[in-house]
C-alpha positions in Angstrom: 15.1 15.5 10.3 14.5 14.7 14.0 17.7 14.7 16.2 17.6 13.4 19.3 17.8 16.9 21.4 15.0 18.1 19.4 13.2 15.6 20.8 13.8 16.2 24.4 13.7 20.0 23.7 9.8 19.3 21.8 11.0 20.5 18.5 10.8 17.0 16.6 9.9 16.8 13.1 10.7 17.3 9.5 9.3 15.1 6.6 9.4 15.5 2.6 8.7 17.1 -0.5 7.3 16.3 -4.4 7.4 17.3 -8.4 7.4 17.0 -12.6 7.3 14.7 -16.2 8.2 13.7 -20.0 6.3 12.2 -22.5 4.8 8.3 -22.8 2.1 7.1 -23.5 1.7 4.4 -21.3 -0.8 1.7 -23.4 1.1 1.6 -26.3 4.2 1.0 -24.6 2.6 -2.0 -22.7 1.3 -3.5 -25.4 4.0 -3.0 -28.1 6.3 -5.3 -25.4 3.8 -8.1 -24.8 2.9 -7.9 -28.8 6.4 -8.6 -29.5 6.4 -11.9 -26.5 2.4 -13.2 -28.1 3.8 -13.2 -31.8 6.3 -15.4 -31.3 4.3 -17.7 -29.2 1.1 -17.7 -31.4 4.1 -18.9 -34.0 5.1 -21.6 -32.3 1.7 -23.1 -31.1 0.9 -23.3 -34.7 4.5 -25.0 -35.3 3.9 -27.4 -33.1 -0.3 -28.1 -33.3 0.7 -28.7 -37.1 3.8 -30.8 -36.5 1.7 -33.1 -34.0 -1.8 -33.4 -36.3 1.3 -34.4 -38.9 3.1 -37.0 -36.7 0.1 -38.9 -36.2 -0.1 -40.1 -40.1 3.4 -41.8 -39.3 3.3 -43.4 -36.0 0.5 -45.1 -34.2 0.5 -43.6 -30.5 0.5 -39.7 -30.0 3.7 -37.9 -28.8 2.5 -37.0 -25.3 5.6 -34.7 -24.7 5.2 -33.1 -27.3 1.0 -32.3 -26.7 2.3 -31.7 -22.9 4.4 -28.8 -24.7 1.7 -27.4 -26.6 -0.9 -27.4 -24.1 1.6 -25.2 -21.8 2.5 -23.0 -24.2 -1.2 -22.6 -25.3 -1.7 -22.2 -21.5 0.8 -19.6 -21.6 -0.5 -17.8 -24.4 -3.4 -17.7 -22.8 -2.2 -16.0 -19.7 0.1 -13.0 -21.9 -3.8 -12.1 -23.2 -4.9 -11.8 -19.7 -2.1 -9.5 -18.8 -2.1 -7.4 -21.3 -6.0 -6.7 -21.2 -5.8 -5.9 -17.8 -2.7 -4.2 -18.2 -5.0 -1.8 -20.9 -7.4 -1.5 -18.3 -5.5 -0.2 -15.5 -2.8 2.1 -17.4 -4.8 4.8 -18.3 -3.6 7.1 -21.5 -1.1 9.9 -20.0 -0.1 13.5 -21.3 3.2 13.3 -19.3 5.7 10.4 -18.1 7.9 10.8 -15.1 11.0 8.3 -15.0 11.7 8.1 -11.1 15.2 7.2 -10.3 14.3 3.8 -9.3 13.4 3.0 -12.5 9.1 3.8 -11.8 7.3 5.2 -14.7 4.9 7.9 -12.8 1.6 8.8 -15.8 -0.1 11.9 -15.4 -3.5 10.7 -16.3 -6.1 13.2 -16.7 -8.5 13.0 -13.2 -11.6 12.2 -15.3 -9.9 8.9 -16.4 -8.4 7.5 -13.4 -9.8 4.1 -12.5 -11.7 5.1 -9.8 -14.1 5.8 -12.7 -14.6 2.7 -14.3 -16.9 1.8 -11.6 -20.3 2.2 -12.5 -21.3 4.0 -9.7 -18.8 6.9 -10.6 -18.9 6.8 -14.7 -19.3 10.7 -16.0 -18.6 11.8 -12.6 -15.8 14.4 -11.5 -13.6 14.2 -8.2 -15.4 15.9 -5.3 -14.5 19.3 -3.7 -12.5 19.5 -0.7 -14.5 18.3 2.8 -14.3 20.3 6.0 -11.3 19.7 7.4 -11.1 17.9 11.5 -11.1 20.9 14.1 -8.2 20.8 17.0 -5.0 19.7 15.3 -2.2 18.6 17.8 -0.4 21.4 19.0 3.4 19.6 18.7 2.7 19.3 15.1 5.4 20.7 13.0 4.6 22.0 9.4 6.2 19.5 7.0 7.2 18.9 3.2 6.8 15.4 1.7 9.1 14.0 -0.5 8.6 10.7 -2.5 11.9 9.6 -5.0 9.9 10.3 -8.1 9.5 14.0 -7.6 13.1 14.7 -6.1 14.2 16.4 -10.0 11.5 18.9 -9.0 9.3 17.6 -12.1 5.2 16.9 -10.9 1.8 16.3 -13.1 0.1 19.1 -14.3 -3.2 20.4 -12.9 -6.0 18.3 -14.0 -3.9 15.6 -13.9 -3.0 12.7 -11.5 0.2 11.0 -11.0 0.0 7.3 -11.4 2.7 4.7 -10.8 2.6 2.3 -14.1 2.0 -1.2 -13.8 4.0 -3.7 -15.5 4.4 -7.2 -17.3 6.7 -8.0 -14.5 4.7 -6.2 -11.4 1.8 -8.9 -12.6 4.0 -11.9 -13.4 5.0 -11.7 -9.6 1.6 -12.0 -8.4 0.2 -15.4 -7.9 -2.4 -15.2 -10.3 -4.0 -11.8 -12.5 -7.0 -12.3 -10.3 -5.4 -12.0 -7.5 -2.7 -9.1 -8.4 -3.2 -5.7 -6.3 -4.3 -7.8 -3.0 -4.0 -8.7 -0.3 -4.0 -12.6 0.6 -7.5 -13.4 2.0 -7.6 -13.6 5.8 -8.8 -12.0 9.4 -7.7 -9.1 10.6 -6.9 -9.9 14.5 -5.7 -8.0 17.1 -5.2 -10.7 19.4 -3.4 -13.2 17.8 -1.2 -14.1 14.6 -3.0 -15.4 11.8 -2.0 -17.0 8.2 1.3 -16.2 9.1 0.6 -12.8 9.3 2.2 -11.5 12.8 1.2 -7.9 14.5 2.6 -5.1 17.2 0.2 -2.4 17.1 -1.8 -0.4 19.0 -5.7 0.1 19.2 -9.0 1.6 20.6 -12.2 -0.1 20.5 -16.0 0.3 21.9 -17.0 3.6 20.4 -17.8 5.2 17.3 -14.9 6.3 15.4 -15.0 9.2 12.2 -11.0 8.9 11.0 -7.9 8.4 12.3 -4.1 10.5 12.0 -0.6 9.4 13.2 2.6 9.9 12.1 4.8 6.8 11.4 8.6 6.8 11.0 9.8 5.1 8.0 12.3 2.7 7.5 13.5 0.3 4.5 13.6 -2.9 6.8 14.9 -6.0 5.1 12.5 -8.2 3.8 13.7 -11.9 3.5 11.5 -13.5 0.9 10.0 -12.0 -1.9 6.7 -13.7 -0.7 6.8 -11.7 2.4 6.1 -8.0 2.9 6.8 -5.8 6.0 4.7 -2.4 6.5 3.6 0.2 9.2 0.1 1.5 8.9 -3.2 2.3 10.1 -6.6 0.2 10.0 -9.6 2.1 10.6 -12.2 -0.7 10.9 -15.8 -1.3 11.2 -18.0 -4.9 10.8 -17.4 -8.0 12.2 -13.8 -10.0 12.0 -15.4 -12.2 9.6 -16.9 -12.3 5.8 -18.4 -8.3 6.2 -15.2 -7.0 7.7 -14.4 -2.8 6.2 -11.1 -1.5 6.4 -9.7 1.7 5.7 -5.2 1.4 5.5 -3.1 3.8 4.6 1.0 3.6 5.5 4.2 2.4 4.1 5.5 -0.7 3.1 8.2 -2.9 1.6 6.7 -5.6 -0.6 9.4 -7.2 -3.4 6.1 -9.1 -4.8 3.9 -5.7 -5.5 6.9 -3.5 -6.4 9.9 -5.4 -7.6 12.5 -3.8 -5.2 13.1 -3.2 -1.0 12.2 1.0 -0.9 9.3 1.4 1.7 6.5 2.9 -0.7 3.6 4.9 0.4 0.4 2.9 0.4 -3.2 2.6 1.0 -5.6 -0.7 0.8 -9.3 -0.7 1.3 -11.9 -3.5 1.5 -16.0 -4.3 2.4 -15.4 -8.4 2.2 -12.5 -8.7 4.4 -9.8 -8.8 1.4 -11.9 -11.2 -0.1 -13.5 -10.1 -3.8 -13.8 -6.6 -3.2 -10.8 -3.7 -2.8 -7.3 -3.5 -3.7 -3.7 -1.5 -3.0 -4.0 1.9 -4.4 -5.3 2.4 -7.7 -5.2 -1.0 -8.9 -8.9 -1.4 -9.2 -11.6 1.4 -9.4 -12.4 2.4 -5.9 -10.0 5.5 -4.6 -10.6 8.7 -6.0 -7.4 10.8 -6.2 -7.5 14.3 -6.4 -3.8 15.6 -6.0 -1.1 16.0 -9.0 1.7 15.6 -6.7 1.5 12.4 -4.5 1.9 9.2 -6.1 0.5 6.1 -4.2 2.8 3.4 -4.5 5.6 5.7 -5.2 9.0 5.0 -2.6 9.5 7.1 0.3 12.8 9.2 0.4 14.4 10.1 2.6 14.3 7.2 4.9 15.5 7.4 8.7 18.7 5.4 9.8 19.6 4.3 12.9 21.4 6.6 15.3 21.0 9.1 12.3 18.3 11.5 11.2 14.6 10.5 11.8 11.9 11.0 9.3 8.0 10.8 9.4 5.1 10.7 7.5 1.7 12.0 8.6 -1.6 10.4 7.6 -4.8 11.1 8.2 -8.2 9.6 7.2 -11.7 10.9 8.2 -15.0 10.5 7.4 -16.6 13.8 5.3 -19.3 14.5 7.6 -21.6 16.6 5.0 -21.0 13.6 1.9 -19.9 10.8 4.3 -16.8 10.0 2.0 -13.7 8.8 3.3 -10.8 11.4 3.0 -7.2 10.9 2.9 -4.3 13.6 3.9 -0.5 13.0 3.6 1.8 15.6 5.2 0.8 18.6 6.7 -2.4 19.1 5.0 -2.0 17.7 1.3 -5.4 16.4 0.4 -4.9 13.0 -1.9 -8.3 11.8 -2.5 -11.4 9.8 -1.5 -13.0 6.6 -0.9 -16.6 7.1 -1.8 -19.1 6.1 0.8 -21.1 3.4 -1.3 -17.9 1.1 -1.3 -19.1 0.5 1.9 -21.6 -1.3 4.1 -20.8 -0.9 7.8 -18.1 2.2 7.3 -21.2 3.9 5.2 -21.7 5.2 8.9 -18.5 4.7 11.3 -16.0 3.0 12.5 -15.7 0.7 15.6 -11.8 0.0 16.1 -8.6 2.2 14.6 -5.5 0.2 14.9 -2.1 1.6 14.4 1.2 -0.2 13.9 3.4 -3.0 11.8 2.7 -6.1 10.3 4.7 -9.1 8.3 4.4 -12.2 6.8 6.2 -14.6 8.1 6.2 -17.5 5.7 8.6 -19.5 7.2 10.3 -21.2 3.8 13.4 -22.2 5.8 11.7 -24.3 8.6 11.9 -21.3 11.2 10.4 -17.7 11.4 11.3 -15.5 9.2 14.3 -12.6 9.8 12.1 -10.6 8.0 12.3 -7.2 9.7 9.5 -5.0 11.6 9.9 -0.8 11.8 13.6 0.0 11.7 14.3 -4.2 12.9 15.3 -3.5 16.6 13.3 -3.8 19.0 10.9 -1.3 21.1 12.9 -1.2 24.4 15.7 0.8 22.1 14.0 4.2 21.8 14.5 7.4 19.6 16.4 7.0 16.8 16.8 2.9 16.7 13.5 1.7 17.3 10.6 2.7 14.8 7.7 4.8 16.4 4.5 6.2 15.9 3.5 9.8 17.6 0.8 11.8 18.0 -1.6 9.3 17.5 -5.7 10.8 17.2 -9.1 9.6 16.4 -12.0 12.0 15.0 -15.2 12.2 17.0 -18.4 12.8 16.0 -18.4 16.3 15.6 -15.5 16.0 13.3 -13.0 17.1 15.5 -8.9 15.3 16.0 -9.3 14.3 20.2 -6.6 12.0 21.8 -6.6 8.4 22.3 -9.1 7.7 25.6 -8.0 4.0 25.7 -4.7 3.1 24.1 -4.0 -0.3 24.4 -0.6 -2.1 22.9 -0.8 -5.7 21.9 2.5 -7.8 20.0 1.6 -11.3 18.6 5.6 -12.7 19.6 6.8 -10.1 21.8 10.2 -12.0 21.1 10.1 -11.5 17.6 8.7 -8.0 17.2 7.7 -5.8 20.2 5.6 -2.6 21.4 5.9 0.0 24.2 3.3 2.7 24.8 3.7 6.5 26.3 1.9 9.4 26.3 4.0 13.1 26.9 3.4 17.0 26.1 5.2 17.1 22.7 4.3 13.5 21.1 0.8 12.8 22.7 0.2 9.0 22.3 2.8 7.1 20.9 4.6 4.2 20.3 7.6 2.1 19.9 7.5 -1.3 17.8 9.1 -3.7 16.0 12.2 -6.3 15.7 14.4 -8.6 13.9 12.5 -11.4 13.8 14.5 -14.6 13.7 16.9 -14.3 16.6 17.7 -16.3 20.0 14.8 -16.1 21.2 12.5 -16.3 17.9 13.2 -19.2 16.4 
């Protein structure tokens, strides 16, 4: 936990920690529960296709209510069966189940049958050996221990194993469509404006060739207003053009009612090669990511969380590019390796990046008629410092020669600075950092 004098004295951090299972198996519970909801159903359509062909011999125009009914439940019918087959897809068979105290089921699949290796490209294959690490890691750096809520009764996924948060009937029924479940909503990444209702205050360097990217990010549980809006605090690494060919690398936290069901900030990490539109997906939710730790569950909520004018807590991320296989690597703490994204999921980040961007984003759907209260960071704004503002420290890229250098060329940029707000610095202990975020809706957001 960070107190405030630590900070002025240079002693600022402390982070989290993880853990262990018992026994599901994950498929047969999914599909036992939507058996039970088809049955019925099936049931029913036959009811009422049998009692309309019947009804016909007695009157001489068709009960449309009643064929309106049948087509919808047909139509719903139709929709369990999706579910459920891609619910079999993505929860893989598990050897052990962890109940998290906010009611996630955490499977420890075994590594071999993770969905990264469903894709054809990686069928038969085994995760990779650890890369070479990134030379010259920032001196202020503190050791730390990461702690996510599913692992806080000491419990974690054996070896050869990986921990896996399970997907539900109800995680899928929130999305907007199957198809669409695991995504993001398609649209541009911009740094100089808001788009689709999506609103920014990040930081960024552009104009040369970038290998990976580390930060750490203080996390929060900021309120989120609607379950169609999400808040989080991340990083981009980026390469392509801002339209159709656009690659991005995330990784952060977030709070997203729609993906998870609930207000905890969960750790997180997206990736795309169509800018968001066909191609990638949050986590493990499609075959992509390669995860190679038994401890860290993406997805999984964040605890502890930092409060304001309480104790501070951070999480470090890094990602970098492998420079012998040219893989994507992801750390989380203070040097937990998590996994990969292969190279070929790629076209323009095969080689580099051209723009890392750190910092928070919403949605700002505006249901009521005005902008959305939904909050950014800890919800206050920038100008507030340590301890009530949310921040970002000891922000890095990797050169070519794989080594962690500082920013050359921060630059801070919030699309309603009266909404949600950013303030750069640089010192001895925190390097390049950043304060950011807001309340949204207020006096002067309307």
């Amino acid at each position: 936990m960070i107190t405030e004098e630590d900070n002025l004295k240079g002693h600022e951090h402390r982070t989290f920690k993880l853990q262990e299972p018992m026994h599901v198996h994950s498929s047969t519970m999914v599909s036992s529960s939507i058996n039970c909801k088809i049955l019925p159903a099936m049931i029913l359509v036959f009811f009422l296709h049998t009692s309309s062909s019947v009804s016909t011999v007695f009157y001489s125009k068709p009960d449309f209510q009643q064929s309106n009914q049948t087509f919808r439940l047909m139509k719903e019918l139709h929709k369990l069966k999706m579910i459920r087959a891609h619910l079999i897809k993505i929860n893989k068979p598990s050897v052990k189940t962890i109940q998290s105290p906010d009611g996630d089921y955490i499977d420890c699949v075994p590594s071999h049958l993770q969905p990264a290796f469903d894709h054809p490209h990686l069928k038969g294959q085994q995760p990779l050996d650890p890369p070479e690490r990134p030379k010259g890691r920032h001196l202020g750096e503190m050791p730390s221990e990461n702690y996510q809520l599913w692992s806080v009764s000491g419990e974690f996924c054996p070896e050869g194993t990986v921990p896996i948060r399970r997907t539900t009937e109800q995680d899928v029924l929130r999305a907007s469509s199957v198809r669409r479940f695991g995504r993001k909503f398609q649209r541009p990444v911009r740094r100089d404006t808001s788009s689709s209702g999506h609103e920014h205050a990040v930081g960024y360097v552009s104009g040369q060739q970038y290998y990976g990217a580390k930060a750490s990010i203080n996390v929060w549980a900021p309120r989120v207003a609607s379950r169609y809006e999400f808040s989080l605090s991340q990083m981009w690494v980026i390469s392509g053009s801002f339209g159709n060919d656009l690659n991005t690398i995330e990784a952060g936290w977030q709070v997203s009612p729609e993906l998870y069901g609930d207000n905890y900030p969960r750790f997180f990490t997206y990736w795309t090669t169509d800018a968001y539109q066909t191609t990638g997906c949050y986590n493990l939710l499609c075959s992509g990511f390669v995860q190679t730790n038994n401890r860290i569950a993406m997805g999984a909520a964040i605890s502890p969380r930092s409060s304001y004018h309480g104790g501070q807590f951070d999480i470090s991320i890094l990602v970098w590019k492998d420079p012998k296989h040219g893989n994507w690597w992801l750390e989380f703490g203070s040097g937990t390796l998590v996994g990969y994204w292969p190279a070929f999921l790629f076209t323009h980040l095969r080689t580099h990046a051209t723009m890392v961007q750190y910092g928070g984003e919403v949605v700002n759907t505006r249901s009521s008629g005005y902008h959305t209260p939904t909050q950014m960071g800890s919800g206050h704004f920038a100008w507030e410092g340590f301890g009530k503002a949310s921040y970002f420290r000891n922000l890095q890229v990797v050169d070519w020669g794989n080594n962690l250098i500082p920013l050359p060329n921060l630059r801070v940029l919030a699309d309603h600075p009266d909404c949600y707000d950013i303030r750069g610095g640089i010192n001895r202990v925190w390097g390049n950092y950043f304060y950011y975020g807001g309340p949204g809706r207020n006096s002067r957001c309307p």
